[in-house]
mmCIF entry with sequence, helices, sheets and N, C-alpha, C, O atoms, coordinates in Angstrom:
data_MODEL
# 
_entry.id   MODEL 
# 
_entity.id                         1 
_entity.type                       polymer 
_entity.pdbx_number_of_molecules   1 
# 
_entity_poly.entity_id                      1 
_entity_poly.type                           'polypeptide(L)' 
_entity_poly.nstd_linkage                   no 
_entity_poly.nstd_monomer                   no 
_entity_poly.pdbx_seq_one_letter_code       
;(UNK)(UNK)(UNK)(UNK)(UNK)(UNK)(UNK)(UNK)(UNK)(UNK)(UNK)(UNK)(UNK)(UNK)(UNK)(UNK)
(UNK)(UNK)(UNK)(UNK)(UNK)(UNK)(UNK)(UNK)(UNK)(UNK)(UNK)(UNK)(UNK)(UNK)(UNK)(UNK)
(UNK)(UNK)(UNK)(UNK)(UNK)(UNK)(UNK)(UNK)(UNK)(UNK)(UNK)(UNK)(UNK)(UNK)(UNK)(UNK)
(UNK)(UNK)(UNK)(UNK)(UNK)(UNK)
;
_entity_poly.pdbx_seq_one_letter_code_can   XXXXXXXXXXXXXXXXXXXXXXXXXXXXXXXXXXXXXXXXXXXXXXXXXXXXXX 
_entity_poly.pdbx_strand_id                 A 
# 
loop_
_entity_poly_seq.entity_id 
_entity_poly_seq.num 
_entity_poly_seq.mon_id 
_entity_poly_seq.hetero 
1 1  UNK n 
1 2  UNK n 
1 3  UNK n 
1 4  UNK n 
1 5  UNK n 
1 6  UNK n 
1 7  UNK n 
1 8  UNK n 
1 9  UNK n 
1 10 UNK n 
1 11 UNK n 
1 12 UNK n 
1 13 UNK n 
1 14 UNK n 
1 15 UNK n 
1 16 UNK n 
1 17 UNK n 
1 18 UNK n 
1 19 UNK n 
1 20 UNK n 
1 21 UNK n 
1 22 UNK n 
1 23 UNK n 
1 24 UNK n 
1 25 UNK n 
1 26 UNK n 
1 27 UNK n 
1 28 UNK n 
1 29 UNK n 
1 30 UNK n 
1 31 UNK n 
1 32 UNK n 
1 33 UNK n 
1 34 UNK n 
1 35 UNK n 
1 36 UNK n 
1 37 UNK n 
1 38 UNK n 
1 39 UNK n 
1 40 UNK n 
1 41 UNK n 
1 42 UNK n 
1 43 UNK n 
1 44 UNK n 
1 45 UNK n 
1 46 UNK n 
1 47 UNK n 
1 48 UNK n 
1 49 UNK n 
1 50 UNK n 
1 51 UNK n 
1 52 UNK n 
1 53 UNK n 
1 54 UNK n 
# 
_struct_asym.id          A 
_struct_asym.entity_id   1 
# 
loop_
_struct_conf.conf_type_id 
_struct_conf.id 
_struct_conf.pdbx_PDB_helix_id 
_struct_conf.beg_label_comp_id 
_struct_conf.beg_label_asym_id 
_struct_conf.beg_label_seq_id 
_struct_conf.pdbx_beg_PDB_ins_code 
_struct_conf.end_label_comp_id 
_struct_conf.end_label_asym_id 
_struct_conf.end_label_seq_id 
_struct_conf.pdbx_end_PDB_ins_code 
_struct_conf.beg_auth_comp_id 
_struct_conf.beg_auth_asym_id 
_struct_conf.beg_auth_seq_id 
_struct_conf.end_auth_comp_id 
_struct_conf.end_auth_asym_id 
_struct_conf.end_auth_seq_id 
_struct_conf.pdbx_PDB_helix_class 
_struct_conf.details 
_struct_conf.pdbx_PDB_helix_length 
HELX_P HELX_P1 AA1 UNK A 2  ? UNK A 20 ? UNK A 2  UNK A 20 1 ? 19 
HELX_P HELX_P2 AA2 UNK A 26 ? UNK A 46 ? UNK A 26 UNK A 46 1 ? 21 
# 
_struct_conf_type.id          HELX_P 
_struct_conf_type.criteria    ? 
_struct_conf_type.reference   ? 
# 
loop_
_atom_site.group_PDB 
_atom_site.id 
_atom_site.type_symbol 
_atom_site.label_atom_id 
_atom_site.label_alt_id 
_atom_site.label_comp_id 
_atom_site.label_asym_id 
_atom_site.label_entity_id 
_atom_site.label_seq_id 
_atom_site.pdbx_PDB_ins_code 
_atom_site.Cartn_x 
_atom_site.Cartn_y 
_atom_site.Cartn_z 
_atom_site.occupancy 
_atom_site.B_iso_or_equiv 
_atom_site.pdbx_formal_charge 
_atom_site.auth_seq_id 
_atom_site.auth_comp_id 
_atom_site.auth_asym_id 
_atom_site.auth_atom_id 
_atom_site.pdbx_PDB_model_num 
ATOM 1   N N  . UNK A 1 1  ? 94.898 4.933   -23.494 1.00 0.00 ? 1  UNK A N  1 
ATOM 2   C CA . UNK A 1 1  ? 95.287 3.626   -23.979 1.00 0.00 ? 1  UNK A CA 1 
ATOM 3   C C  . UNK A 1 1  ? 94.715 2.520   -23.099 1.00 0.00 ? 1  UNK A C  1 
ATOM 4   O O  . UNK A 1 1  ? 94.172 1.453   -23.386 1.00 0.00 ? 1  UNK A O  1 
ATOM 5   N N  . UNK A 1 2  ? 95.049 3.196   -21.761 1.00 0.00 ? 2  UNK A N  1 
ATOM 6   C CA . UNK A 1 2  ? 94.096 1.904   -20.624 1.00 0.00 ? 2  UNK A CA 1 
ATOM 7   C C  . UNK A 1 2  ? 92.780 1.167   -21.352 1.00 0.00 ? 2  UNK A C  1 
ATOM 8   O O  . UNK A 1 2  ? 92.538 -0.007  -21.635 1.00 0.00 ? 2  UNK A O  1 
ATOM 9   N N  . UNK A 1 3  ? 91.822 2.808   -21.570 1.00 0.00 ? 3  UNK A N  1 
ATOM 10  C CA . UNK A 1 3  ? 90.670 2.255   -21.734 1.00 0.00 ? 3  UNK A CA 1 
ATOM 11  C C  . UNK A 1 3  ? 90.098 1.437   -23.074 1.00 0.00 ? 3  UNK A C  1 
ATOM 12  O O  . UNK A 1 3  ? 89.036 0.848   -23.274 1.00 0.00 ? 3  UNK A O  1 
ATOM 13  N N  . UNK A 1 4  ? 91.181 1.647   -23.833 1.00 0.00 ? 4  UNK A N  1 
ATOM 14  C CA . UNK A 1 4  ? 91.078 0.746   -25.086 1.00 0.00 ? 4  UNK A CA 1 
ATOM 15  C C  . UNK A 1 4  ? 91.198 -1.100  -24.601 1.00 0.00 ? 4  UNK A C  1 
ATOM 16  O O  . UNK A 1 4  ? 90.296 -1.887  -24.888 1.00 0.00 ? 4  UNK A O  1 
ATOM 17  N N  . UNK A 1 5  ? 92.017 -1.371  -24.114 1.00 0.00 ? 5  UNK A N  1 
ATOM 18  C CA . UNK A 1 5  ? 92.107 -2.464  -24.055 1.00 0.00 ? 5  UNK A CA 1 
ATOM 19  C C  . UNK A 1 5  ? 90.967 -3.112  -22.855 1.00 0.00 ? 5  UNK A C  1 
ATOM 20  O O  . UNK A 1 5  ? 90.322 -4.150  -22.996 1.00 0.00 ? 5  UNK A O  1 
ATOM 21  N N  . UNK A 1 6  ? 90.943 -2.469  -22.026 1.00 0.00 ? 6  UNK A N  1 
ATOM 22  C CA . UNK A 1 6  ? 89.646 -2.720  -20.834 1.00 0.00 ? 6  UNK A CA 1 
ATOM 23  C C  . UNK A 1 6  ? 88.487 -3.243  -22.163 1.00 0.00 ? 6  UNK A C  1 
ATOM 24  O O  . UNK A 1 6  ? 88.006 -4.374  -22.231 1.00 0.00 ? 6  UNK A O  1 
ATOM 25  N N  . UNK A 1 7  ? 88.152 -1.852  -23.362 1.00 0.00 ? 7  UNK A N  1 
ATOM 26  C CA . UNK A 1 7  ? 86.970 -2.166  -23.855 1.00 0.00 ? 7  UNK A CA 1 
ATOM 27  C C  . UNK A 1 7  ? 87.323 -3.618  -25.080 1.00 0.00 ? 7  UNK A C  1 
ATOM 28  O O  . UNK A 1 7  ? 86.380 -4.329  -25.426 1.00 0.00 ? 7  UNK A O  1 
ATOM 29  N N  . UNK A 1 8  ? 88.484 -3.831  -25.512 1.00 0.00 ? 8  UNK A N  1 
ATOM 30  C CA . UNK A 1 8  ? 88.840 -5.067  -26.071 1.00 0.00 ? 8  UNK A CA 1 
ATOM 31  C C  . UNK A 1 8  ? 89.026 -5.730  -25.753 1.00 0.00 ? 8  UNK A C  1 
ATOM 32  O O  . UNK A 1 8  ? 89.505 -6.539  -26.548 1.00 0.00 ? 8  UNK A O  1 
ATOM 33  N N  . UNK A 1 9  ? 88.879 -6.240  -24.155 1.00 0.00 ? 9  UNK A N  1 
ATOM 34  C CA . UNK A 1 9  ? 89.169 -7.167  -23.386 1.00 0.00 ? 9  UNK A CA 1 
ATOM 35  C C  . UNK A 1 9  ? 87.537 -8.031  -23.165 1.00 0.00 ? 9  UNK A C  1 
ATOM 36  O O  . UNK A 1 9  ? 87.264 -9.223  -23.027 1.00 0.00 ? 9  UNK A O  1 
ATOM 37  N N  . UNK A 1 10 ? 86.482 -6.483  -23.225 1.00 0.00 ? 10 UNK A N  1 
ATOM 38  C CA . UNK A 1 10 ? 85.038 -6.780  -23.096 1.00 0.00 ? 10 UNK A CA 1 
ATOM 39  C C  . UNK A 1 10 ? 84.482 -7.376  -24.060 1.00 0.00 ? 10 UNK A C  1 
ATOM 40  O O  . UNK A 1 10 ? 83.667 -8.278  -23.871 1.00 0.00 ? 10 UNK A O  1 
ATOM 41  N N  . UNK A 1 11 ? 84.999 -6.774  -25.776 1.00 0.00 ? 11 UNK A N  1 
ATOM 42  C CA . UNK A 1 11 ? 84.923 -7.310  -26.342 1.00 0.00 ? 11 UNK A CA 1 
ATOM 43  C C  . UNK A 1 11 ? 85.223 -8.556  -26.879 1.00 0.00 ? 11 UNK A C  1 
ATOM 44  O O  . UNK A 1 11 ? 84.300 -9.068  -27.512 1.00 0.00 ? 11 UNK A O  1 
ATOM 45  N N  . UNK A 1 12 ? 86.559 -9.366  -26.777 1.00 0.00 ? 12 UNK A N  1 
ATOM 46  C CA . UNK A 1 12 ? 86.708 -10.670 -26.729 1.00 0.00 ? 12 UNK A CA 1 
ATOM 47  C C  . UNK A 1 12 ? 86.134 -11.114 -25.872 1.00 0.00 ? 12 UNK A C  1 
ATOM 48  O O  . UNK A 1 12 ? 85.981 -12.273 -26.257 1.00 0.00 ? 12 UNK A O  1 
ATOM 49  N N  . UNK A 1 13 ? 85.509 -11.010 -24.592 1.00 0.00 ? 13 UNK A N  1 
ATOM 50  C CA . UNK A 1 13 ? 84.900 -11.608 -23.874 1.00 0.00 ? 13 UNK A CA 1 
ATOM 51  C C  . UNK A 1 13 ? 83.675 -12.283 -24.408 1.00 0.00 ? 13 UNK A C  1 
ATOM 52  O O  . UNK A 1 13 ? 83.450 -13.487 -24.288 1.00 0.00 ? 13 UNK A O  1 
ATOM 53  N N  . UNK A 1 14 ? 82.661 -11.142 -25.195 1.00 0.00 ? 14 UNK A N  1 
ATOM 54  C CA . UNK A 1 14 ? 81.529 -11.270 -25.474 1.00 0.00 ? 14 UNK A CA 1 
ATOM 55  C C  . UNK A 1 14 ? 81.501 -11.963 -27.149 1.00 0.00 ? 14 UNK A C  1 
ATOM 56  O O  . UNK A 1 14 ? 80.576 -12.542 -27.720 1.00 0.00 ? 14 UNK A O  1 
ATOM 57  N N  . UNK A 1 15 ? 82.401 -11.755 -27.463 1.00 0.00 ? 15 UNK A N  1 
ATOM 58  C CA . UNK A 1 15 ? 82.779 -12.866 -28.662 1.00 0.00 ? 15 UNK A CA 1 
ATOM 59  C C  . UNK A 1 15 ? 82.452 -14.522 -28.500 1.00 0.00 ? 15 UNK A C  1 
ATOM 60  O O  . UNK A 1 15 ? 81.759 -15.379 -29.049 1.00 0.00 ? 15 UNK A O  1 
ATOM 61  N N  . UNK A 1 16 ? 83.239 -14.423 -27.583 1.00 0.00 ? 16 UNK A N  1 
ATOM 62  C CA . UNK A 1 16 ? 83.681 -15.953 -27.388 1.00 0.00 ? 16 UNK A CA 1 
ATOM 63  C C  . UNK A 1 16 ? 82.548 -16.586 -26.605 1.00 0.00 ? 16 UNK A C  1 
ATOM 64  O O  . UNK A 1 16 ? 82.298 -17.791 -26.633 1.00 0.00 ? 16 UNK A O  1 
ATOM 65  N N  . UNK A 1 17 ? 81.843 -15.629 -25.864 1.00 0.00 ? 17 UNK A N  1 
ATOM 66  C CA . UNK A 1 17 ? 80.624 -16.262 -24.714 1.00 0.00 ? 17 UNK A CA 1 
ATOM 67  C C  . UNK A 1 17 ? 79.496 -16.234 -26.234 1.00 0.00 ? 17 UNK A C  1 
ATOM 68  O O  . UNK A 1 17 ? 78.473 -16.911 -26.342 1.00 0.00 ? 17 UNK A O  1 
ATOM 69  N N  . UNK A 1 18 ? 79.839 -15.628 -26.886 1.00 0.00 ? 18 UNK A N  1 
ATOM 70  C CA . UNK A 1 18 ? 78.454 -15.791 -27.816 1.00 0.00 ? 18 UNK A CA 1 
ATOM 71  C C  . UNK A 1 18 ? 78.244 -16.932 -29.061 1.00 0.00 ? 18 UNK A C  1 
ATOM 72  O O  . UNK A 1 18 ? 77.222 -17.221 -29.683 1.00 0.00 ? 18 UNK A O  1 
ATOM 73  N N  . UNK A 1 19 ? 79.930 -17.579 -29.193 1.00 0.00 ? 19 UNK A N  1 
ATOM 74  C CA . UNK A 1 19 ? 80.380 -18.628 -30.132 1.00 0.00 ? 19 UNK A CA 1 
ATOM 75  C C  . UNK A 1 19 ? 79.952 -19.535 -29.507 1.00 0.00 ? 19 UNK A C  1 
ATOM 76  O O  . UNK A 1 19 ? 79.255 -20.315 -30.157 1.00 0.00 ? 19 UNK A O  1 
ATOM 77  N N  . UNK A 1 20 ? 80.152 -19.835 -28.070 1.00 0.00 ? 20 UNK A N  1 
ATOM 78  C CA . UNK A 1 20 ? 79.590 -20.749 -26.868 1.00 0.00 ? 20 UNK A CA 1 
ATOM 79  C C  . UNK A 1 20 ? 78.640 -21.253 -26.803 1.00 0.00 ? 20 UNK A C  1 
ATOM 80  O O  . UNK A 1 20 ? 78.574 -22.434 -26.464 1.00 0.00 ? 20 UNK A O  1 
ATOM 81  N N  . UNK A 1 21 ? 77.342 -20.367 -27.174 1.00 0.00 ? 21 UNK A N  1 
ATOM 82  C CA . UNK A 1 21 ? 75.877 -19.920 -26.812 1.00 0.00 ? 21 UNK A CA 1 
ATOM 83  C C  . UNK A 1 21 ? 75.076 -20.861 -28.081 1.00 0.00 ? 21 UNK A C  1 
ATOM 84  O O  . UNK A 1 21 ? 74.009 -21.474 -28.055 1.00 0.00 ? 21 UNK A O  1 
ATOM 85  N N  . UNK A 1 22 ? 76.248 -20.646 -29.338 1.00 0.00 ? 22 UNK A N  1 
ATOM 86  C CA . UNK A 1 22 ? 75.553 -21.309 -30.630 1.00 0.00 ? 22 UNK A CA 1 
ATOM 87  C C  . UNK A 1 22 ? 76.056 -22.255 -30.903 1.00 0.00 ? 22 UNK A C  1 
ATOM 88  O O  . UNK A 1 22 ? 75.864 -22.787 -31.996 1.00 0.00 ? 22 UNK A O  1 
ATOM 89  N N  . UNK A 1 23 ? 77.236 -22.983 -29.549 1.00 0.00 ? 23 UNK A N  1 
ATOM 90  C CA . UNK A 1 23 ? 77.394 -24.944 -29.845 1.00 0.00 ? 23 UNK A CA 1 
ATOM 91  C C  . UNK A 1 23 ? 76.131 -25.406 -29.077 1.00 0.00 ? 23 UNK A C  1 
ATOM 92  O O  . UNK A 1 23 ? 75.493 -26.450 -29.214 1.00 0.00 ? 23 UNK A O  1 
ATOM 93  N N  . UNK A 1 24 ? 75.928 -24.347 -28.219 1.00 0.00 ? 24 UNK A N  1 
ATOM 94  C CA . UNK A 1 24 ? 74.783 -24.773 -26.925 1.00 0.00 ? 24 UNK A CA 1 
ATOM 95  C C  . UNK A 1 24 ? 73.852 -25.189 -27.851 1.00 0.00 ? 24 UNK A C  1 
ATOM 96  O O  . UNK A 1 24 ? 74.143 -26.312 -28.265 1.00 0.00 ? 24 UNK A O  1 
ATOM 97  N N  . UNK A 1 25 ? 73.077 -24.840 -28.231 1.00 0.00 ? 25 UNK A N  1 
ATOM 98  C CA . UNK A 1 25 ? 72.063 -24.487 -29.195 1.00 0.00 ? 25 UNK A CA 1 
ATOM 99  C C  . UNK A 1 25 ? 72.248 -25.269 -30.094 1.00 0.00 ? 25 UNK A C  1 
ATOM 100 O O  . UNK A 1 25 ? 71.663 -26.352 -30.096 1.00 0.00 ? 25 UNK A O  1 
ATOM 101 N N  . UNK A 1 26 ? 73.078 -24.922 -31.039 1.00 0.00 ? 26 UNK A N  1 
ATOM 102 C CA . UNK A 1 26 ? 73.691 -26.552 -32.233 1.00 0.00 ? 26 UNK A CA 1 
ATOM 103 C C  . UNK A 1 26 ? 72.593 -27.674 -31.606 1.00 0.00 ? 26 UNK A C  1 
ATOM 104 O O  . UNK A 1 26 ? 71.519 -28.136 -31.992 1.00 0.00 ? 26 UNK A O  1 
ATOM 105 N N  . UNK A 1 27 ? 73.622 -27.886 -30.205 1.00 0.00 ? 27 UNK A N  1 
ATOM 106 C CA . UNK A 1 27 ? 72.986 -29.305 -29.440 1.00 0.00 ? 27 UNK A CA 1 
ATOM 107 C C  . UNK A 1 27 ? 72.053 -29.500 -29.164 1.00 0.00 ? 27 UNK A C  1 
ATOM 108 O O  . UNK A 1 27 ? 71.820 -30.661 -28.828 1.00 0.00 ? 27 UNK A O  1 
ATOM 109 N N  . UNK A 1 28 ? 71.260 -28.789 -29.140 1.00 0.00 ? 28 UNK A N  1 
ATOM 110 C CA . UNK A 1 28 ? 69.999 -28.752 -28.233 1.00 0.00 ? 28 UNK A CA 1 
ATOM 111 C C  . UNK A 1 28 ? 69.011 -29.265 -29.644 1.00 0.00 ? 28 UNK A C  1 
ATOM 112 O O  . UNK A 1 28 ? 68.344 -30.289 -29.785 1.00 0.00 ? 28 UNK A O  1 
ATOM 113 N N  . UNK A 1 29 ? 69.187 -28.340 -30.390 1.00 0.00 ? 29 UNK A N  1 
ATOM 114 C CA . UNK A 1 29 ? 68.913 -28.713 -31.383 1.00 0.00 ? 29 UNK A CA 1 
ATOM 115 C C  . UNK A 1 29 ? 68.478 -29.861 -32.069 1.00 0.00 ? 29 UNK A C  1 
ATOM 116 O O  . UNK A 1 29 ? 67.386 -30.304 -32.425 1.00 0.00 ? 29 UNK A O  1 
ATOM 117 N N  . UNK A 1 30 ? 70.314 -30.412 -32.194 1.00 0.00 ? 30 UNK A N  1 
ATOM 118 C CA . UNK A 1 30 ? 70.197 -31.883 -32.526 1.00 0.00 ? 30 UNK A CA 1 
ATOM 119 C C  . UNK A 1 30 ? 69.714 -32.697 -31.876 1.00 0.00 ? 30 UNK A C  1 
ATOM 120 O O  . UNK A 1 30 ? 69.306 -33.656 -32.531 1.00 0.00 ? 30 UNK A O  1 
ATOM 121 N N  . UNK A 1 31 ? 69.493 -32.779 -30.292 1.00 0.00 ? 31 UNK A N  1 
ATOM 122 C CA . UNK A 1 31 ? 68.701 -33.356 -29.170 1.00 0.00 ? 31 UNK A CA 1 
ATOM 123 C C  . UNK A 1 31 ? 67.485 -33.385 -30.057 1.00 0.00 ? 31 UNK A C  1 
ATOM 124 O O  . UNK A 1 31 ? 67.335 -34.383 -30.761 1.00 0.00 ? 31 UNK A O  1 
ATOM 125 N N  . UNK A 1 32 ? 66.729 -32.560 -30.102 1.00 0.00 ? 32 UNK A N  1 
ATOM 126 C CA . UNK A 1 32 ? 65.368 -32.294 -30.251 1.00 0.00 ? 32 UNK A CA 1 
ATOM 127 C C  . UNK A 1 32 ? 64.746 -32.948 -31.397 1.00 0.00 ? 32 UNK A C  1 
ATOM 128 O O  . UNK A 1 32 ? 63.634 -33.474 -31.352 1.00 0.00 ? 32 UNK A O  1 
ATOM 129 N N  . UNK A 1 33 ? 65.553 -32.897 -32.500 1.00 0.00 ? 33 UNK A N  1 
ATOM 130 C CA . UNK A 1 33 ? 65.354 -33.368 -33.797 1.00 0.00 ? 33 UNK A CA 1 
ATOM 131 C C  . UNK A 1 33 ? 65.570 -34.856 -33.583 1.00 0.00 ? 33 UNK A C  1 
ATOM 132 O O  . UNK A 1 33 ? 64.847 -35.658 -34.174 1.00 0.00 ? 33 UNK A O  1 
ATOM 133 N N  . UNK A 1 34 ? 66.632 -35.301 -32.682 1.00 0.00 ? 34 UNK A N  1 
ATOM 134 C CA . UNK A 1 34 ? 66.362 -36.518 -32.501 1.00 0.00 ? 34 UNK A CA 1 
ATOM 135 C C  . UNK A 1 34 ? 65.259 -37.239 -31.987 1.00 0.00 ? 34 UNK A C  1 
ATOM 136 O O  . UNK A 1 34 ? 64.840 -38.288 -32.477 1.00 0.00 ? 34 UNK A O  1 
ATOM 137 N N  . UNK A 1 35 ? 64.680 -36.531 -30.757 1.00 0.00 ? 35 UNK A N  1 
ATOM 138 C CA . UNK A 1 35 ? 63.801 -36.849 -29.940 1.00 0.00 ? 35 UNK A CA 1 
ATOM 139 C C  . UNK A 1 35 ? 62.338 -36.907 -31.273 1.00 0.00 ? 35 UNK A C  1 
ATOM 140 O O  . UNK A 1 35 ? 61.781 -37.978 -31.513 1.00 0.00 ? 35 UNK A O  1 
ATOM 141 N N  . UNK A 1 36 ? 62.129 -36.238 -31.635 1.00 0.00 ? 36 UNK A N  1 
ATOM 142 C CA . UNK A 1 36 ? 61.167 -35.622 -32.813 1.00 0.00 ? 36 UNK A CA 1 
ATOM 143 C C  . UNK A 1 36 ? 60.767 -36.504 -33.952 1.00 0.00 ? 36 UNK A C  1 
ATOM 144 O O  . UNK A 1 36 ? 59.721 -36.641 -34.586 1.00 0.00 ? 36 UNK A O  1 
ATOM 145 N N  . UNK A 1 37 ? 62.793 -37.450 -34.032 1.00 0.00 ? 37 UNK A N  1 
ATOM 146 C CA . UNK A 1 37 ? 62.575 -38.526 -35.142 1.00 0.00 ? 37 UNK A CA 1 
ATOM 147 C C  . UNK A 1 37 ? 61.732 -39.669 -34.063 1.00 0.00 ? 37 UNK A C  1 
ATOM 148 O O  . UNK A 1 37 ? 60.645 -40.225 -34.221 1.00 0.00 ? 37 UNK A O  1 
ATOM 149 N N  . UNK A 1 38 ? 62.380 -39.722 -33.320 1.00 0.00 ? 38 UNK A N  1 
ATOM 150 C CA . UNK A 1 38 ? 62.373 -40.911 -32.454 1.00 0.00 ? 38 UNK A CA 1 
ATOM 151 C C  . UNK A 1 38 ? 60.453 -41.185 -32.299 1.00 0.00 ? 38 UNK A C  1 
ATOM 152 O O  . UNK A 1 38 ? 59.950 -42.297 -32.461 1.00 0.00 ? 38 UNK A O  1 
ATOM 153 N N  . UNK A 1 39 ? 59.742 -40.079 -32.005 1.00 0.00 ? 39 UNK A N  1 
ATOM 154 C CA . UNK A 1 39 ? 58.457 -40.154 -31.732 1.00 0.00 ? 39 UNK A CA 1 
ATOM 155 C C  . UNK A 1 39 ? 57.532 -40.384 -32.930 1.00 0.00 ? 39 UNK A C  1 
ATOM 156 O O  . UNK A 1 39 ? 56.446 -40.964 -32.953 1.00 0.00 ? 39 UNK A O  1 
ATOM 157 N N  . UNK A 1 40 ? 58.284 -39.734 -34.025 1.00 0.00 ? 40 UNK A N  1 
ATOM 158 C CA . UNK A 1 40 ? 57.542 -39.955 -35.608 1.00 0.00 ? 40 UNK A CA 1 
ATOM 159 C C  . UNK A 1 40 ? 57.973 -41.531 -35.971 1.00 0.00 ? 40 UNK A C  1 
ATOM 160 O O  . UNK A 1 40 ? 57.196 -41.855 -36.869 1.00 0.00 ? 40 UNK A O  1 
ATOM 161 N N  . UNK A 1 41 ? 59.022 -42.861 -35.628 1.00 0.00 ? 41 UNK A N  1 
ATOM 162 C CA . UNK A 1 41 ? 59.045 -43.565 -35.747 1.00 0.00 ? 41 UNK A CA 1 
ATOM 163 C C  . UNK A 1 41 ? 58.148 -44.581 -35.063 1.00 0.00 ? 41 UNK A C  1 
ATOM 164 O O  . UNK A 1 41 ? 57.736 -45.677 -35.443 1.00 0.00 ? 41 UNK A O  1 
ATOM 165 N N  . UNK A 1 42 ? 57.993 -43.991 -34.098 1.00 0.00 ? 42 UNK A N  1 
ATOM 166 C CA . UNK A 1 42 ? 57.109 -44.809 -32.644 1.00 0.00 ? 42 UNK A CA 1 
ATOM 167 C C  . UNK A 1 42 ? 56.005 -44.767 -33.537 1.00 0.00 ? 42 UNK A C  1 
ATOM 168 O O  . UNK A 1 42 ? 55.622 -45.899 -33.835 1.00 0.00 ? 42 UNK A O  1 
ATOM 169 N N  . UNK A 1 43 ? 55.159 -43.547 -34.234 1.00 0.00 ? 43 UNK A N  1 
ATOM 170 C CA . UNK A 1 43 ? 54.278 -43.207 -34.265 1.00 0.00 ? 43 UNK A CA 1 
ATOM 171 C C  . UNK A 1 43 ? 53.741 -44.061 -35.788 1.00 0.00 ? 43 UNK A C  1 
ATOM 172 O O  . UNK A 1 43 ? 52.593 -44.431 -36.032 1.00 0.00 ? 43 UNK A O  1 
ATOM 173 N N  . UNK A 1 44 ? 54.981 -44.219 -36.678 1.00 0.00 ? 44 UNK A N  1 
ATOM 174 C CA . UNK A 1 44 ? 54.618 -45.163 -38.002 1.00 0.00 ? 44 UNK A CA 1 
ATOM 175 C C  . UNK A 1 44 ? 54.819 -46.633 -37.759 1.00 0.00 ? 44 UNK A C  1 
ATOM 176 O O  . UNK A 1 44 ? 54.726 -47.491 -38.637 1.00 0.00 ? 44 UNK A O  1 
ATOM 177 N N  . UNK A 1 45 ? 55.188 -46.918 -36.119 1.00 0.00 ? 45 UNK A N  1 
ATOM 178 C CA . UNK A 1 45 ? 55.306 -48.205 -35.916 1.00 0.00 ? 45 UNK A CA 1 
ATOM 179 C C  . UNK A 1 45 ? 53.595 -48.338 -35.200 1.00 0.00 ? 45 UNK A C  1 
ATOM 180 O O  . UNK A 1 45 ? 53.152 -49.481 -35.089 1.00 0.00 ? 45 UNK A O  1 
ATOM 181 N N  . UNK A 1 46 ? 52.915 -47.436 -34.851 1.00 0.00 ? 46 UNK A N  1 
ATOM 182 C CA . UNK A 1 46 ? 51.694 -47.773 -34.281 1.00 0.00 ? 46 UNK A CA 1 
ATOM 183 C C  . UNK A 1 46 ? 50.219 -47.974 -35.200 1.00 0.00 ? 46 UNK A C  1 
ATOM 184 O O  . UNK A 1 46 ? 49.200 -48.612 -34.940 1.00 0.00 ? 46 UNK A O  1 
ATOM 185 N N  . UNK A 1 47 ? 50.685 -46.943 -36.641 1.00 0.00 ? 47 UNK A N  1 
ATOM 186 C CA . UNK A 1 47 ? 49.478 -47.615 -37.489 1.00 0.00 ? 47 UNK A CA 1 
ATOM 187 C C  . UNK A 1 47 ? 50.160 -48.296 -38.361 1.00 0.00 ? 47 UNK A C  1 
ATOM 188 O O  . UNK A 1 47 ? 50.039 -47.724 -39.444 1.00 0.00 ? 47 UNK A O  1 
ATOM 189 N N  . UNK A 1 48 ? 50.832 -49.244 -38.456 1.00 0.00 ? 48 UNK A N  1 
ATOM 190 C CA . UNK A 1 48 ? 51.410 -50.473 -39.206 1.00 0.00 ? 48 UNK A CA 1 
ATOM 191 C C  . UNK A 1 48 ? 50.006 -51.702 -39.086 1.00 0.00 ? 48 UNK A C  1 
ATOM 192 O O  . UNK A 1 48 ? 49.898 -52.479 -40.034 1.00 0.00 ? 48 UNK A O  1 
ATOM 193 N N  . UNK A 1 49 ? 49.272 -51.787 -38.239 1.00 0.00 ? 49 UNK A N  1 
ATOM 194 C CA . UNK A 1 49 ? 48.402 -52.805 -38.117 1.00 0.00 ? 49 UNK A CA 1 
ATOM 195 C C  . UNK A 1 49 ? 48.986 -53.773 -37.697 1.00 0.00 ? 49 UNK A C  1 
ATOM 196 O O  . UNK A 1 49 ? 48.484 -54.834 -38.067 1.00 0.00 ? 49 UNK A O  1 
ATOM 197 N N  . UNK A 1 50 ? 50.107 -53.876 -36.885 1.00 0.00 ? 50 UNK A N  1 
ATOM 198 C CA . UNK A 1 50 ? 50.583 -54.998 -36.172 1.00 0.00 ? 50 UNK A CA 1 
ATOM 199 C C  . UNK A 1 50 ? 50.630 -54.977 -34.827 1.00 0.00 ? 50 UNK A C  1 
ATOM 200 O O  . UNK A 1 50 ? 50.854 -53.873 -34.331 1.00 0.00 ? 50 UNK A O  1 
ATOM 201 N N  . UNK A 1 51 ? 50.433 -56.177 -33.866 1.00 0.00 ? 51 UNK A N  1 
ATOM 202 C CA . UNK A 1 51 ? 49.917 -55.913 -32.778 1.00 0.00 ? 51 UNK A CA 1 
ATOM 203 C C  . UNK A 1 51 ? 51.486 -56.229 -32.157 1.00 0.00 ? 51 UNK A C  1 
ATOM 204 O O  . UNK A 1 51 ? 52.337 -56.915 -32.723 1.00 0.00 ? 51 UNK A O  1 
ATOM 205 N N  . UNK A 1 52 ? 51.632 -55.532 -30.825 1.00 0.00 ? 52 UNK A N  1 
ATOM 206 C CA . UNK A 1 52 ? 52.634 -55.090 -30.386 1.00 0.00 ? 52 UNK A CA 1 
ATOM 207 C C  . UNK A 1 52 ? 53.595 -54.380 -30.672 1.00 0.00 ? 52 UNK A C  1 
ATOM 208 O O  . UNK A 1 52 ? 54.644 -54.446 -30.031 1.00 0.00 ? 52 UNK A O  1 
ATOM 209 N N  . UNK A 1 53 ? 53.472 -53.806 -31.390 1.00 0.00 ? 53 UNK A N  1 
ATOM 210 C CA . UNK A 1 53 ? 54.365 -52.349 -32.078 1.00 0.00 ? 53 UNK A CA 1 
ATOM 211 C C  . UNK A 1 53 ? 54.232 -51.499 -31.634 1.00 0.00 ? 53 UNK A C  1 
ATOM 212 O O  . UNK A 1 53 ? 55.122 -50.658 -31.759 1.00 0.00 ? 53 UNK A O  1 
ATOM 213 N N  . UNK A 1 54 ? 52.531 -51.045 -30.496 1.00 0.00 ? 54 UNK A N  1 
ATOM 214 C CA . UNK A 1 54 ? 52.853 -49.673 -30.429 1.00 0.00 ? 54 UNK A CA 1 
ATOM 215 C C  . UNK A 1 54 ? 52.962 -49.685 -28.667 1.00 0.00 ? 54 UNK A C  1 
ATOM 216 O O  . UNK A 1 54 ? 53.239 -48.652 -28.059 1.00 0.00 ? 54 UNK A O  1 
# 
């Protein structure tokens, strides 16, 4: 019986570290996609043909 719960103890462990792993990620994510918009805007503000935009 010990060793049941030792190994369900491992197992919730590795549950929860792995739910963790994919807010990490979520974010990083959304970071990136932001960063990504942010440079594709820079980038339709530079062939606009207006001077000081880019």
């Amino acid at each position: 019986m010990r060793m049941n719960r030792k190994l369900l103890a491992v197992l919730m462990l590795s549950i929860m570290g792995s739910l963790a792993a994919c807010h990490t990620i979520e974010g990083a994510g959304k970071d990136i996609e932001s960063a990504g918009d942010s440079i594709q805007d820079t980038a339709q503000d530079c062939t606009d043909n207006v001077e000081g935009n880019c």
